[in-house]
C-alpha positions as CSV (number, residue, x, y, z in Angstrom):
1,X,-9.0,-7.0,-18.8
2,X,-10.2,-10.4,-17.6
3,X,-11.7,-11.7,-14.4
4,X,-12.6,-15.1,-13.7
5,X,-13.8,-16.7,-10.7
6,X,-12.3,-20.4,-10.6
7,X,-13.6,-23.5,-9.2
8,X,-11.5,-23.2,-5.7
9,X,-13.3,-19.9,-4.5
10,X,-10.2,-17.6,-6.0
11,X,-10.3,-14.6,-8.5
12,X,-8.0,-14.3,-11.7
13,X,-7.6,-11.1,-12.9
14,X,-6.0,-10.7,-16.3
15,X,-4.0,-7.5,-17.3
16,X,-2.5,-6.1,-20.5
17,X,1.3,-5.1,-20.2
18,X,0.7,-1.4,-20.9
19,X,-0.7,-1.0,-17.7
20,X,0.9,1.3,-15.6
21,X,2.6,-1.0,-13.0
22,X,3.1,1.6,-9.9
23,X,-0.8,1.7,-10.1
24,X,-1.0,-1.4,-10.4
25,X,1.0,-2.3,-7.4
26,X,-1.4,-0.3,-5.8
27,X,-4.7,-2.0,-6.3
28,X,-2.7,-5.2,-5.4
29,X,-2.0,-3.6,-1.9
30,X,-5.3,-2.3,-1.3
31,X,-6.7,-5.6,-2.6
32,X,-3.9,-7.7,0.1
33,X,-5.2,-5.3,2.5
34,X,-9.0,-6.0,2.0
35,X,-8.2,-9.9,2.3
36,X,-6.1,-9.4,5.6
37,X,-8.8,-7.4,7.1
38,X,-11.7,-9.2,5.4
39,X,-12.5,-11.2,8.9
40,X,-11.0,-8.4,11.7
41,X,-13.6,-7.2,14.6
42,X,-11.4,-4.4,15.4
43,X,-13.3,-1.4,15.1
44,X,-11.9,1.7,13.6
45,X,-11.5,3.9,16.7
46,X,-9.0,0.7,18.3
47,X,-6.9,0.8,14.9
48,X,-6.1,4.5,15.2
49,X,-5.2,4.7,18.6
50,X,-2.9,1.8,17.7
51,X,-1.4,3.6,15.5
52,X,-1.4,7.0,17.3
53,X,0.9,4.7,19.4
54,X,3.1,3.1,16.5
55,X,3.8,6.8,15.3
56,X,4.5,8.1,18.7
57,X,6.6,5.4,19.4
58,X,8.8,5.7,16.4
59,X,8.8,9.4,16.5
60,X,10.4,9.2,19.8
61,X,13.0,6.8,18.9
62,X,14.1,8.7,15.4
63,X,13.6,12.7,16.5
64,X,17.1,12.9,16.9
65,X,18.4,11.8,13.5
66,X,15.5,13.6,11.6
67,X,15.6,17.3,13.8
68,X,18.5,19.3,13.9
C-alpha cells in the first residue's frame, strides 16, 4: 500500500489487486462520508431524529407490501 499527499491538498492511496474489493468499497464509503460531513454543524441528536423521521416515513408508505 501507498499514500501520497500531492501538491493540490488531495490524498492518493495506492492498492494491490488482491485486495478484497467489497471491503474495499467500504472504506471508500466511510471515507466519502467523512469528506461530506467534514464541515457539518449538525449535532448528533438533530441527525437521528432526522432519521427517526426518514424511517418512519418510509415505514408507513411500504408496511403494506412488506406485512402480510
Amino acid at each position: 500500500m501507498l499514500i501520497e499527499r500531492t501538491n493540490d491538498n488531495q490524498i492518493t492511496i495506492t492498492v494491490s489487486s488482491g485486495v478484497d474489493s467489497f471491503g474495499l468499497q467500504r472504506l471508500i464509503d466511510y471515507v466519502k462520508y467523512l469528506e461530506a460531513t467534514a464541515k457539518s454543524k449538525a449535532k448528533q441528536s438533530d441527525i437521528d431524529k432526522l432519521a427517526d423521521k426518514v424511517n418512519a416515513s418510509w415505514w408507513a408508505k411500504n408496511r403494506k407490501r412488506l406485512v402480510y
